[in-house]
C-alpha positions in Angstrom: -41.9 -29.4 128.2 -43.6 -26.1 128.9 -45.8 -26.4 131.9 -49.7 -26.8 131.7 -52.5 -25.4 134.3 -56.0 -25.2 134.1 -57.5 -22.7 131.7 -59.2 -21.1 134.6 -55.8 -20.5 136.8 -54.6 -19.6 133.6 -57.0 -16.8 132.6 -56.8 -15.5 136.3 -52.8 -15.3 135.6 -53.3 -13.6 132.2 -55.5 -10.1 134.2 -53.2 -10.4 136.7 -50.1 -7.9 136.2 -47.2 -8.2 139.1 -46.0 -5.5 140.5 -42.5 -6.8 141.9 -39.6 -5.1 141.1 -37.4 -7.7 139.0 -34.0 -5.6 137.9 -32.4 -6.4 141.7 -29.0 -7.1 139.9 -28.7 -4.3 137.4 -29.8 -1.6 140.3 -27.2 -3.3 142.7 -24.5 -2.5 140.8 -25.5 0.9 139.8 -25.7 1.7 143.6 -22.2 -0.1 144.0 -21.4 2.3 141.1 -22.2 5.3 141.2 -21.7 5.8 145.3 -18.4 4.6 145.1 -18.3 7.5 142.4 -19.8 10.0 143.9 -17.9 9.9 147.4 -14.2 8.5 146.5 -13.1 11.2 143.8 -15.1 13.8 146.0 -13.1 12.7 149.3 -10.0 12.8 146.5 -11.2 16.3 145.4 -11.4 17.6 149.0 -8.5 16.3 150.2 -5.9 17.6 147.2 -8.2 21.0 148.0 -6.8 21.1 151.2 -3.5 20.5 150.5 -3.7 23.8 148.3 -3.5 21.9 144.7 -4.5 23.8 141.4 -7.6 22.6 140.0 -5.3 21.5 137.0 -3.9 18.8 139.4 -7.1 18.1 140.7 -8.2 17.7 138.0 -6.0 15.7 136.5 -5.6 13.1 139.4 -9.2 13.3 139.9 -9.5 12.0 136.5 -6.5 9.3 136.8 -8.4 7.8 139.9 -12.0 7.7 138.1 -10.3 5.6 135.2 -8.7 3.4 137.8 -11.3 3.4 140.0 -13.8 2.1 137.4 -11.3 -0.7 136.0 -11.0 -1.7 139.4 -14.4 -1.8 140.4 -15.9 -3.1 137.0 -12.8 -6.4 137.0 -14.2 -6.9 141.1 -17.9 -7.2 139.6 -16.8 -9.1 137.2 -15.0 -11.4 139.4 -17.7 -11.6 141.8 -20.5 -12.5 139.1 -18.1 -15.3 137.3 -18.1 -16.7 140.7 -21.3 -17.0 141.6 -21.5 -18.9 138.1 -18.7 -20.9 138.6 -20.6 -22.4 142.5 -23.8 -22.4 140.8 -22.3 -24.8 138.1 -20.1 -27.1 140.6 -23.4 -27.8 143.0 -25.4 -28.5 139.7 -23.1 -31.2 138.8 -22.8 -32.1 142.6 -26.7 -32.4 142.8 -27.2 -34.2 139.7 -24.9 -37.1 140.6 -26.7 -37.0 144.2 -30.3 -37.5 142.1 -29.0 -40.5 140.1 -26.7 -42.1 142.8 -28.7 -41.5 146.0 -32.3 -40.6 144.7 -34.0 -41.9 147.9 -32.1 -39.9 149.9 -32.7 -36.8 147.8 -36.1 -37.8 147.6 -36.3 -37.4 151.7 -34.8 -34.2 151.2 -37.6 -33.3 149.1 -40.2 -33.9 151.7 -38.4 -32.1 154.1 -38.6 -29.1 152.3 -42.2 -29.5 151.2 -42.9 -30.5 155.2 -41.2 -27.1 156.3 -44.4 -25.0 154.9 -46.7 -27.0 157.3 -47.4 -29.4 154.0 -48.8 -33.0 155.4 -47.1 -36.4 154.3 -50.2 -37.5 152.2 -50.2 -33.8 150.3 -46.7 -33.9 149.4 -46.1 -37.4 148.8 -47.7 -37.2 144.8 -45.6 -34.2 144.4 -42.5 -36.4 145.8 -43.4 -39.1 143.3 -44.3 -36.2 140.5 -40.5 -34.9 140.4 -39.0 -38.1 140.6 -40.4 -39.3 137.3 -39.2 -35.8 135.6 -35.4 -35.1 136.5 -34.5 -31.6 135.1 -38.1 -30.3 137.5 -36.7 -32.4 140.5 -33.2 -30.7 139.7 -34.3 -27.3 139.3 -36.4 -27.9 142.4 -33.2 -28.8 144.5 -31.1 -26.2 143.4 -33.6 -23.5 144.0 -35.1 -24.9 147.5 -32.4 -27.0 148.8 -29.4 -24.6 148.2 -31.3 -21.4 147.4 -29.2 -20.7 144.3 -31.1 -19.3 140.9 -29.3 -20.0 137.6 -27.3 -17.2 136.6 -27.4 -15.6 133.2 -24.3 -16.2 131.3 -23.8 -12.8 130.3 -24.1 -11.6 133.7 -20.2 -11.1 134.9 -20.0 -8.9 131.4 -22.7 -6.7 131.9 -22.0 -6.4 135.7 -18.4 -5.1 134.9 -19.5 -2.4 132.3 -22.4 -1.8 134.5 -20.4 -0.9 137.8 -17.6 0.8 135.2 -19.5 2.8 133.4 -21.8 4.0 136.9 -18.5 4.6 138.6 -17.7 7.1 136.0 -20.7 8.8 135.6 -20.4 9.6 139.4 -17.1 10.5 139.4 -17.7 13.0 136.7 -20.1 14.8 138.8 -17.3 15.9 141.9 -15.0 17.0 139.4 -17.1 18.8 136.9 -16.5 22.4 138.7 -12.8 21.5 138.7 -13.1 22.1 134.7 -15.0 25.5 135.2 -13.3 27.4 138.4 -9.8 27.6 138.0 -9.4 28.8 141.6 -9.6 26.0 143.8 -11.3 27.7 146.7 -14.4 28.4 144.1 -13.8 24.7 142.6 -14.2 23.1 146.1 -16.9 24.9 147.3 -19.0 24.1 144.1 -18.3 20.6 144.2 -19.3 20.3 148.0 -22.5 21.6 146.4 -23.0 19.8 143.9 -22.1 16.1 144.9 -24.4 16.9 148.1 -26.8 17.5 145.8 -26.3 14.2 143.6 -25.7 12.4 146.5 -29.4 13.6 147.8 -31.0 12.9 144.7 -28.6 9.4 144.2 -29.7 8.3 147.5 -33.4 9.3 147.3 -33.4 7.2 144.3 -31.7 3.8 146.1 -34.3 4.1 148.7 -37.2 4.4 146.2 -35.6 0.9 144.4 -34.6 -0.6 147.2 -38.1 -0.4 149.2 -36.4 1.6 152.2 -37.6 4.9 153.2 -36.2 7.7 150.1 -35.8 10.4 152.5 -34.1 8.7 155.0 -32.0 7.0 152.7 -31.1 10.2 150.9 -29.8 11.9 153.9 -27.5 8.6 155.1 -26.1 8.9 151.7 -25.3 12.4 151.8 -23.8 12.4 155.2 -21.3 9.4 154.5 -20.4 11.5 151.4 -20.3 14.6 153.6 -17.8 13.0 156.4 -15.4 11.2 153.9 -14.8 14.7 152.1 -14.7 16.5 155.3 -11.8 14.0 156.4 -9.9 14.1 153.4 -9.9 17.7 153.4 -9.0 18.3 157.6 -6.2 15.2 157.1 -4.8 17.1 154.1 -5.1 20.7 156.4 -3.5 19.1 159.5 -0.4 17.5 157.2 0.3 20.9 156.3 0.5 22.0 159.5 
């Protein structure tokens, strides 16, 4: 049964446009993505680079690791998504047999919550008796207050495995790009420091903007975790030369 409010509420609802950002999920696993994309074939890059590798075999193991990379990462989203379905569906059952076996109980539990926001006994005692006589709104009201769990779309493990995959490979492309341009490897390194830094910047300018932190700052944090990781790979590939 859809829910019903006053006509005035409900015209002050209709002028009134939210500005929250809702897409939290799908930007999470672009960020998980595309930075594991940007920095773990670039560190790869670097470090075969070092060791004084053709750009062929760069290249070419560059490209091995993106594909693996992106299975990996897309089955771990996957994975991670098809649990938090699978939780959210045990406490549902768990919560429904609490409501029908024990409904004082849950009932308390109820108030509790309501009495948490600094709402009195005789304010949240209708409500209290409201969502006892509908069972799906109490439910939906314990699952959501009690546990803090939102119901997950079905479709969500899918789309956050090709969502990660596909991101992951859209940033590893970008390290490896000059790889298929320079056949020297000295030119092919340099321009992929370049350009990754670059992507990295603009990547990381973006996550801030998204995320509500501060796009500068996180712009530069991004760049110089990339920065270090290829800067390793390439002085531990140096030194075992040595």
């Amino acid at each position: 049964m859809a829910a019903t409010i006053e006509p005035e509420k409900q015209t002050l609802l209709n002028h009134h446009k939210e500005k929250h950002f809702t897409a939290g999920e799908i930007v999470r696993d672009i960020i998980i993505g595309v930075s594991d994309g940007l920095t773990v074939p670039f560190a790869l890059a670097a470090g075969l680079s070092g060791a004084n590798a053709t750009s062929s075999i760069v290249l070419t193991a560059g490209i091995a690791e993106v594909a693996a990379g992106a299975i990996s990462m897309g089955l771990g989203g996957y994975l991670a998504a098809k649990s938090e379905a699978d939780n959210y569906a045990t406490e549902l059952k768990r919560e429904q047999d609490e409501i029908i076996t024990v409904p004082d109980t849950e009932a308390a539990e109820v108030a509790e919550i309501l009495a948490q926001y600094g709402i009195q006994p005789h304010e949240y005692a209708p409500v209290v008796n409201a969502l006892r006589k509908k069972p799906q709104a109490w439910l939906d009201f314990m699952m959501k207050f009690e546990l803090g769990l939102e119901k997950p779309d079905p479709r969500r493990a899918l789309y956050s495995a090709l969502t990660i995959a596909v991101s992951y490979i859209l940033g590893g492309l970008v390290p490896l790009s000059p790889y298929m341009f320079f056949p020297r490897v000295t030119d092919a390194v340099v321009a992929s420091v370049i350009v990754t830094l670059v992507a990295l910047l603009i990547f990381g300018y973006a996550k801030g903007y998204f995320t509500g932190q501060k796009p500068v700052k996180s712009a530069l944090q991004t760049a110089l975790i990339g920065a270090i990781a290829s800067a390793a790979a390439f002085g531990m590939a140096k030194a075992v030369q040595m």
